[in-house]
N, CA, C and O atoms as CSV, one atom per row, in Angstrom:
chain,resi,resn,atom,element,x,y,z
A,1,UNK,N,N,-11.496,-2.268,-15.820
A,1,UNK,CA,C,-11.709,-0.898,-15.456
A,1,UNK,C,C,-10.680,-0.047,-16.208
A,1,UNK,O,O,-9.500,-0.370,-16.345
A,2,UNK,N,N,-11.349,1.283,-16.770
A,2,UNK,CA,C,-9.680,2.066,-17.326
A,2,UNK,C,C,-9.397,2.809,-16.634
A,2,UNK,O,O,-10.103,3.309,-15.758
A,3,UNK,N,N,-8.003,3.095,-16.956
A,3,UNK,CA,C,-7.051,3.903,-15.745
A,3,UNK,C,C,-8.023,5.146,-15.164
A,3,UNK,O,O,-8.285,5.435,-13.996
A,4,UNK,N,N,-8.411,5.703,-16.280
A,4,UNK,CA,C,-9.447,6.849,-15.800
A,4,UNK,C,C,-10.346,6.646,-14.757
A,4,UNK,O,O,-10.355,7.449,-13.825
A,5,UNK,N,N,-11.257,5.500,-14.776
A,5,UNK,CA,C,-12.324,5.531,-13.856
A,5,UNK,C,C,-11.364,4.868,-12.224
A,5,UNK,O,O,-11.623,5.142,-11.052
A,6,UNK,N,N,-10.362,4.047,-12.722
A,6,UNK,CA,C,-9.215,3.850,-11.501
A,6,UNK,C,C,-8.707,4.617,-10.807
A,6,UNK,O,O,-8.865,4.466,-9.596
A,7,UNK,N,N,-7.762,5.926,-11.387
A,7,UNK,CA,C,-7.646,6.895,-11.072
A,7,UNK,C,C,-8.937,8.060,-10.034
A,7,UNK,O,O,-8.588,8.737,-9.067
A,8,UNK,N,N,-10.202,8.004,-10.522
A,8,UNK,CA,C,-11.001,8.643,-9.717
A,8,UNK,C,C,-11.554,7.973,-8.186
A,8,UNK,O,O,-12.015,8.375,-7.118
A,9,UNK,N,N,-11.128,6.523,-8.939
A,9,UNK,CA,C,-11.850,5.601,-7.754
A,9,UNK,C,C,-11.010,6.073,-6.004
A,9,UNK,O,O,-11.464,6.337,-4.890
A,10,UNK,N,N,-9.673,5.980,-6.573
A,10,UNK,CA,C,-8.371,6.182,-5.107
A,10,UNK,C,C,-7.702,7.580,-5.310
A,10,UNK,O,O,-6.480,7.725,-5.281
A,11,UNK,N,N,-8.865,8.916,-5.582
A,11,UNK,CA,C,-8.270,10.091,-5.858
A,11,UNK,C,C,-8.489,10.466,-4.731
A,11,UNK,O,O,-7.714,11.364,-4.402
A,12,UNK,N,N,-9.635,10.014,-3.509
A,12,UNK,CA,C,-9.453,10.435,-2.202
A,12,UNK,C,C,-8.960,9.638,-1.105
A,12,UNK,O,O,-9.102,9.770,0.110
A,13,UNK,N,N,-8.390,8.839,-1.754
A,13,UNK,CA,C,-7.285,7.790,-0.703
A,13,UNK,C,C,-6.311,8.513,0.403
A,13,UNK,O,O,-5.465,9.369,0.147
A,14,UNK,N,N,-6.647,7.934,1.777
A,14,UNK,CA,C,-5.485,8.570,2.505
A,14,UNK,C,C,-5.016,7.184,3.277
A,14,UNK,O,O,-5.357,6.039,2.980
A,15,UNK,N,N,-4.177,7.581,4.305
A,15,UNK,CA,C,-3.361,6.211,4.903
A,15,UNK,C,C,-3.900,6.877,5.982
A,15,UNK,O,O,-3.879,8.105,6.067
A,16,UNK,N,N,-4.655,5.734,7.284
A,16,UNK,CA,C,-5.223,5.601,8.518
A,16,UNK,C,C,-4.782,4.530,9.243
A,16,UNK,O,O,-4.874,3.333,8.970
A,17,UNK,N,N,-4.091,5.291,10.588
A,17,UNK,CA,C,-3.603,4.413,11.100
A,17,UNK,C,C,-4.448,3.257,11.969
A,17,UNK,O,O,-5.042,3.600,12.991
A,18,UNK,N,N,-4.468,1.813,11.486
A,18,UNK,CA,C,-4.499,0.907,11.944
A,18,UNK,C,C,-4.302,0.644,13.172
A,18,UNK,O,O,-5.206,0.675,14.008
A,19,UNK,N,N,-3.161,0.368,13.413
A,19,UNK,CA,C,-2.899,-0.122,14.825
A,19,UNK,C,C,-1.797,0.783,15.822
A,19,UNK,O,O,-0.763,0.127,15.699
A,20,UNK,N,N,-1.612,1.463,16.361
A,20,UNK,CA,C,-0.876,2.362,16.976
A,20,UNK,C,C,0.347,1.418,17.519
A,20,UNK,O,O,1.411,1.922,17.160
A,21,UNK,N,N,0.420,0.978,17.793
A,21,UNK,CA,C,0.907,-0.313,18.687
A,21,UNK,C,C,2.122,-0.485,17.685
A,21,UNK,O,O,3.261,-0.057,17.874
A,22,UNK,N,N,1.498,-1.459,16.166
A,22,UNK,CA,C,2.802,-2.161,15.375
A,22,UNK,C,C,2.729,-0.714,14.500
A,22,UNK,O,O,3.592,-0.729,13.623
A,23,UNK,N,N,2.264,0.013,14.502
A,23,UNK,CA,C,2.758,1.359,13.499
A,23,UNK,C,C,2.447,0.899,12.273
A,23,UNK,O,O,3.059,1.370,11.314
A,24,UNK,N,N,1.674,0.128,12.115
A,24,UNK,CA,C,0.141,-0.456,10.836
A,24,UNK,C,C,-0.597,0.588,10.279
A,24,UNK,O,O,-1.474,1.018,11.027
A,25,UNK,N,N,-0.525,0.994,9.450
A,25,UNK,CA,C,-1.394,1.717,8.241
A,25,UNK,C,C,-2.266,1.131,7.497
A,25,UNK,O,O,-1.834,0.048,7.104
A,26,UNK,N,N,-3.411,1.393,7.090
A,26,UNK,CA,C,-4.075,0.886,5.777
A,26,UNK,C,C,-4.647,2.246,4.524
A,26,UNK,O,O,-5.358,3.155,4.953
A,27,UNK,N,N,-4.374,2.226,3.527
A,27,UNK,CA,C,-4.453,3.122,2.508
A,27,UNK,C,C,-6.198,2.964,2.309
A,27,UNK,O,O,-6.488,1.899,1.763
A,28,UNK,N,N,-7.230,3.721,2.613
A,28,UNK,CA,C,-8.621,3.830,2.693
A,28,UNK,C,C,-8.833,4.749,2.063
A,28,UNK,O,O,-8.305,5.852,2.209
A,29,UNK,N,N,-9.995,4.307,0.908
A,29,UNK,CA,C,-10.441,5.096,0.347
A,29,UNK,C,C,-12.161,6.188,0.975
A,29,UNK,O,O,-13.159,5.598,1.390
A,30,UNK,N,N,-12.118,6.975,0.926
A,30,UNK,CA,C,-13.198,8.017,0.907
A,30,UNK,C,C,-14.390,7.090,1.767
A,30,UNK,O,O,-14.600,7.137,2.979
A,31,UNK,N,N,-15.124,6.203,0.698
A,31,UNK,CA,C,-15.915,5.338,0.999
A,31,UNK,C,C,-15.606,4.499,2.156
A,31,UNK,O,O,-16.580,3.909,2.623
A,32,UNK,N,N,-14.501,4.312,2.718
A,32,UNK,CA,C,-14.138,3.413,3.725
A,32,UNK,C,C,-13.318,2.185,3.284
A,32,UNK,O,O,-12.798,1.549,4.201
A,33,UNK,N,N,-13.115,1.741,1.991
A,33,UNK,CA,C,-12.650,0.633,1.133
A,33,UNK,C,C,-11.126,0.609,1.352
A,33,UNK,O,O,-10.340,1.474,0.964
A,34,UNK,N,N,-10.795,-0.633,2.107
A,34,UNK,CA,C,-9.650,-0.663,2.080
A,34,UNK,C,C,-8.614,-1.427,0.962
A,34,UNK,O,O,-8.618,-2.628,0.694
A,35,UNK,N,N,-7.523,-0.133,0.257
A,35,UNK,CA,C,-6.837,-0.738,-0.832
A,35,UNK,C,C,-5.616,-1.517,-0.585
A,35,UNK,O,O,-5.032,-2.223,-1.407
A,36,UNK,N,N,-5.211,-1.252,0.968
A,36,UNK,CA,C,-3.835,-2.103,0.654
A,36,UNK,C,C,-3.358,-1.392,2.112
A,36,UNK,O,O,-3.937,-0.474,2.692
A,37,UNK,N,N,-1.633,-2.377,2.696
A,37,UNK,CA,C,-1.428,-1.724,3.798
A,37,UNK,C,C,-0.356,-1.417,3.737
A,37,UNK,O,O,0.364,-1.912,2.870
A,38,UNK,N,N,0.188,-0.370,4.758
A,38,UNK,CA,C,1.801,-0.039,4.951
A,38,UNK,C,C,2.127,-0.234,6.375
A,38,UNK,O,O,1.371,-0.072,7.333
A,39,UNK,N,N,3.358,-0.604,6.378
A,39,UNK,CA,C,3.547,-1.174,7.592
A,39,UNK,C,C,5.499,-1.000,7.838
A,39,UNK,O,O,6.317,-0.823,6.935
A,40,UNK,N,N,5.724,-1.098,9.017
A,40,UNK,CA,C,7.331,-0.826,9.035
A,40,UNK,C,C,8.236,-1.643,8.547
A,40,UNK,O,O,8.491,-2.371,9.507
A,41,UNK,N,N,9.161,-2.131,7.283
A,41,UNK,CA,C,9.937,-2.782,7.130
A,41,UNK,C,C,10.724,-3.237,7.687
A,41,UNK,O,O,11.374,-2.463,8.390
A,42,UNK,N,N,11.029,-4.380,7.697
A,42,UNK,CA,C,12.302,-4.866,8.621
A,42,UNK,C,C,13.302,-5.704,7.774
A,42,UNK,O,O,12.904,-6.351,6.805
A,43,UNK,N,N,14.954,-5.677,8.258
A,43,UNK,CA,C,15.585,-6.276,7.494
A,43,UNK,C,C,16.866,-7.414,8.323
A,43,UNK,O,O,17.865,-6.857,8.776
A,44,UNK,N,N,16.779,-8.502,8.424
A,44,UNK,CA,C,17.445,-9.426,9.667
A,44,UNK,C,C,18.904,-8.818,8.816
A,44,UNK,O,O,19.197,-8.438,7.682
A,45,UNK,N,N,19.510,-8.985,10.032
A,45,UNK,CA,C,21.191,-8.884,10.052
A,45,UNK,C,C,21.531,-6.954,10.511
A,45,UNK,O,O,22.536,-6.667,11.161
A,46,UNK,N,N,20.617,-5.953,10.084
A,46,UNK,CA,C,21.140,-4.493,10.689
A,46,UNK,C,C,20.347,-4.479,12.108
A,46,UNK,O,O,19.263,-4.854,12.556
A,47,UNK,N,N,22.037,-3.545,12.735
A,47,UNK,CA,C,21.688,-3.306,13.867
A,47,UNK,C,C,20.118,-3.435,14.471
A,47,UNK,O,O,19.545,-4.226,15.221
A,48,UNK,N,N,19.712,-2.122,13.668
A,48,UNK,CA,C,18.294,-1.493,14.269
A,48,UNK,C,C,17.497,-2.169,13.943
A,48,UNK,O,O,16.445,-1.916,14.530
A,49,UNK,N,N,17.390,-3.412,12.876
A,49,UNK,CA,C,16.582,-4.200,12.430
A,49,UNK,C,C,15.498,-3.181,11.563
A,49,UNK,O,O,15.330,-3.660,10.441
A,50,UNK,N,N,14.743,-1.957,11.757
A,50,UNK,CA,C,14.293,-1.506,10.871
A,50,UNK,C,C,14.468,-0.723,9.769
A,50,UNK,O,O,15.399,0.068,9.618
A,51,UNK,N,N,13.508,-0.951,8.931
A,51,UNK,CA,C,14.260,-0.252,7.579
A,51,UNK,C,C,12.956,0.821,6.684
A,51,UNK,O,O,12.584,0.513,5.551
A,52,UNK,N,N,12.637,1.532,7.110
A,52,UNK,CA,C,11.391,2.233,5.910
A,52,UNK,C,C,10.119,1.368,5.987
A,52,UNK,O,O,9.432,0.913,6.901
A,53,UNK,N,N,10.099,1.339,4.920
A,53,UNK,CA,C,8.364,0.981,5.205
A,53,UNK,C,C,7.654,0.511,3.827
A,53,UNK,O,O,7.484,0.991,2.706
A,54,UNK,N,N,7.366,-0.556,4.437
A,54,UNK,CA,C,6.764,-1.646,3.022
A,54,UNK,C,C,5.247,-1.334,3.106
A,54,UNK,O,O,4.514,-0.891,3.991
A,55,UNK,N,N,5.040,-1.819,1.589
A,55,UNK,CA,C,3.485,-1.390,0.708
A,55,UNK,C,C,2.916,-2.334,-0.028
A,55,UNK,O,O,3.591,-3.040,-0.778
A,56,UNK,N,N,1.495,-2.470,0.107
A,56,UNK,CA,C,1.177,-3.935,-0.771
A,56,UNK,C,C,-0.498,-4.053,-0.429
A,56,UNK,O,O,-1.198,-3.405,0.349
A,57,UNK,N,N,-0.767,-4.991,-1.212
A,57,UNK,CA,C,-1.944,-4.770,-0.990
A,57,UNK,C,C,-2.497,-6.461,-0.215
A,57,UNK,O,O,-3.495,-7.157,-0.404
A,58,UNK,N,N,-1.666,-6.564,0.404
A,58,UNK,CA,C,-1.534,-7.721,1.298
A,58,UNK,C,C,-0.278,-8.075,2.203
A,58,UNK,O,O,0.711,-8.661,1.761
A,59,UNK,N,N,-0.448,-7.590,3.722
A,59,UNK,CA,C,0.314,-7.542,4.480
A,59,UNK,C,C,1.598,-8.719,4.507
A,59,UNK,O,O,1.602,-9.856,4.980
A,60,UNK,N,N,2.590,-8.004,3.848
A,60,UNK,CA,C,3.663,-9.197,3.561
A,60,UNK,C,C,5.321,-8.877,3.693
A,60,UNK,O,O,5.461,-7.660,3.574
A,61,UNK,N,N,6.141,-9.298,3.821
A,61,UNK,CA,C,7.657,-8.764,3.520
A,61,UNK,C,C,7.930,-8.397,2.128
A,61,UNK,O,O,8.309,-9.253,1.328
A,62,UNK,N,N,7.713,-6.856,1.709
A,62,UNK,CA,C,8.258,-6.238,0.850
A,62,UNK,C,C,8.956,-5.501,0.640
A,62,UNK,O,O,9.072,-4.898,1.706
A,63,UNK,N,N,10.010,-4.763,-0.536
A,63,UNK,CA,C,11.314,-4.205,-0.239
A,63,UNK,C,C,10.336,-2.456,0.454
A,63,UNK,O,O,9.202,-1.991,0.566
A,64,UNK,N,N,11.700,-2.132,0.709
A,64,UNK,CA,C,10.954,-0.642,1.869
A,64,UNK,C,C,11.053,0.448,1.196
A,64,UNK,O,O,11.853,0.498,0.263
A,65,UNK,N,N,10.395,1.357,1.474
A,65,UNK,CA,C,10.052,2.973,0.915
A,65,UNK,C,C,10.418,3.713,1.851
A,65,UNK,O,O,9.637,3.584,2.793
A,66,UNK,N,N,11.490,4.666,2.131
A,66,UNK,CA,C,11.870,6.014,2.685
A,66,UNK,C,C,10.546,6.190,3.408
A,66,UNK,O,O,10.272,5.641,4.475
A,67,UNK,N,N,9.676,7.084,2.665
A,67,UNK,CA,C,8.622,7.265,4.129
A,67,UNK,C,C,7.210,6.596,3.737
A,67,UNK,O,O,6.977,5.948,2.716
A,68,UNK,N,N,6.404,6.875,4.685
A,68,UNK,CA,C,5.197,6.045,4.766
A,68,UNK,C,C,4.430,6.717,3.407
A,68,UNK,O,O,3.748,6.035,2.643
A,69,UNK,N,N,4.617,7.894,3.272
A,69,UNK,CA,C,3.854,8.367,1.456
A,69,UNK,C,C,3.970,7.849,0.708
A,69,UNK,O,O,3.070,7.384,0.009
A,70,UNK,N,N,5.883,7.645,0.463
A,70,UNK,CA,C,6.043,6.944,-0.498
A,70,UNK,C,C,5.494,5.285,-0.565
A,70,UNK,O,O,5.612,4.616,-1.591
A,71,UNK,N,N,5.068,4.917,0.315
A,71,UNK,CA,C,4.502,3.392,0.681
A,71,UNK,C,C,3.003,3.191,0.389
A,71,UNK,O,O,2.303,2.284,-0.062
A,72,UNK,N,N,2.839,4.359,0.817
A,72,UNK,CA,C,1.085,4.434,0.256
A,72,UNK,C,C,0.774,4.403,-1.138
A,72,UNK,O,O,-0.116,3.796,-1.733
A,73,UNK,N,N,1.955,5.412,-1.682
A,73,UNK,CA,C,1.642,5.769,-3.369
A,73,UNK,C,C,2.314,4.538,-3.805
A,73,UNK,O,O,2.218,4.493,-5.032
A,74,UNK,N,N,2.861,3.664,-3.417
A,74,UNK,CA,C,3.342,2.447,-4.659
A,74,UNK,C,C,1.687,1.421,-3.815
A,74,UNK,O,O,1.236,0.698,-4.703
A,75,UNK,N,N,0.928,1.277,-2.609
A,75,UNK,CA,C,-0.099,0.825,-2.422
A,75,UNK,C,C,-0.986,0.868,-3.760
A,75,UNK,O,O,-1.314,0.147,-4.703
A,76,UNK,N,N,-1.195,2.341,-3.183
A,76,UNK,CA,C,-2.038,2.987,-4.854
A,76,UNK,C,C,-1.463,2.570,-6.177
A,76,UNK,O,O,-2.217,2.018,-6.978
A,77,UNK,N,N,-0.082,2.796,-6.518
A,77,UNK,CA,C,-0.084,1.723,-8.246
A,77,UNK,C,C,-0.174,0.736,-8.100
A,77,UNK,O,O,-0.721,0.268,-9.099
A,78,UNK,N,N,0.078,-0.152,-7.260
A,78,UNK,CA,C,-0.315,-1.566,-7.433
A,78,UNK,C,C,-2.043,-2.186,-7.251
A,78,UNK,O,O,-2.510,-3.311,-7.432
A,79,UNK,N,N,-2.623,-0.999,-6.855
A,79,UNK,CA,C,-3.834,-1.225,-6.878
A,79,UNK,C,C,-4.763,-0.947,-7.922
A,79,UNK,O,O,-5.897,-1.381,-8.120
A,80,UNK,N,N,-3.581,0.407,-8.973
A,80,UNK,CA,C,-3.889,0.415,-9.929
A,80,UNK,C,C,-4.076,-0.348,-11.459
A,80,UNK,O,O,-4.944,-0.284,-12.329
A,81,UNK,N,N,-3.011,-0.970,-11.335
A,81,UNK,CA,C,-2.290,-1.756,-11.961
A,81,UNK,C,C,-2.846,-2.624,-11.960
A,81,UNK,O,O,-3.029,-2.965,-13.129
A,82,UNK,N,N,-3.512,-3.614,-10.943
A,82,UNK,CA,C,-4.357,-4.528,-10.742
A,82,UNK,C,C,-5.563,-4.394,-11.127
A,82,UNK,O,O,-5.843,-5.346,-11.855
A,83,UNK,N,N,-6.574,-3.565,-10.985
A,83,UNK,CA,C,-8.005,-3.100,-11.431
A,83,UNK,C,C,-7.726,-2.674,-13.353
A,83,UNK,O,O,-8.598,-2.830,-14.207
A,84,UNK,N,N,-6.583,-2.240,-13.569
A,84,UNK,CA,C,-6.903,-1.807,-14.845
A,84,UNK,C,C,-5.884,-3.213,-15.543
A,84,UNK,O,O,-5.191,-2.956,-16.527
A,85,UNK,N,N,-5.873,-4.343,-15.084
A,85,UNK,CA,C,-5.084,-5.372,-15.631
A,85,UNK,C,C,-6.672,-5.721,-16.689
A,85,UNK,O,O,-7.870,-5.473,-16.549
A,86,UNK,N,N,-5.858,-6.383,-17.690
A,86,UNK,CA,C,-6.497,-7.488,-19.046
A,86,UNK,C,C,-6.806,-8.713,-18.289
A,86,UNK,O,O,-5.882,-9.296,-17.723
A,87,UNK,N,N,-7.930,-9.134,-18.224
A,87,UNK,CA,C,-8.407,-10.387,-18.013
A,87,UNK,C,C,-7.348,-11.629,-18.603
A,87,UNK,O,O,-7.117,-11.604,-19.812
A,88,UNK,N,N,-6.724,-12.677,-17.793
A,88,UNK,CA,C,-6.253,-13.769,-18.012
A,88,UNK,C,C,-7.154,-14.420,-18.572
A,88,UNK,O,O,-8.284,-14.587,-18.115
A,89,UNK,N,N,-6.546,-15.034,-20.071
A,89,UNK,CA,C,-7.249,-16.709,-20.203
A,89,UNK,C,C,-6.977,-18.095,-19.715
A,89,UNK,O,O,-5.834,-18.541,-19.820
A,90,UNK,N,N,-7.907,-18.790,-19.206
A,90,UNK,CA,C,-6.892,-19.669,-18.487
A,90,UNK,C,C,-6.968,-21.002,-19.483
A,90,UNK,O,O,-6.272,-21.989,-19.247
């Protein structure tokens, strides 16, 4: 896919909250297509244990983003990044 038609694909992407409960996001596009999730970071050893807010396009321990936008928009490049990747030879 090129960046162009990528770019239009997640130009009406917003973040909908998931689960109220764990404070779960998923970055959804227009169509309903879900690109990826944000979710609250956590980091063992500080006090408060939480830390910002991780982004991915598979619910996992990743480093954290200040706020949930910024978590969505690295959702969105990595989703970009992925769709407009070169085919592997294997």
């Amino acid at each position: 896919m090129s960046q162009k038609k990528a770019r239009e694909f997640v130009n009406d992407a917003r973040l909908v909250l998931a689960d109220a409960e764990t404070r779960h996001y998923e970055v959804v596009t227009g169509d309903g297509i879900v690109l990826g999730h944000v979710e609250p970071a956590y980091r063992a050893g500080r006090r408060s244990g939480w830390n910002g807010w991780a982004a991915g396009s598979s619910p996992s321990a990743r480093p954290g983003h200040a706020t949930r936008d910024q978590a969505g928009a690295e959702v969105l490049r990595q989703w970009i990044a992925m769709a407009t990747a070169k085919p592997r030879k294997v």
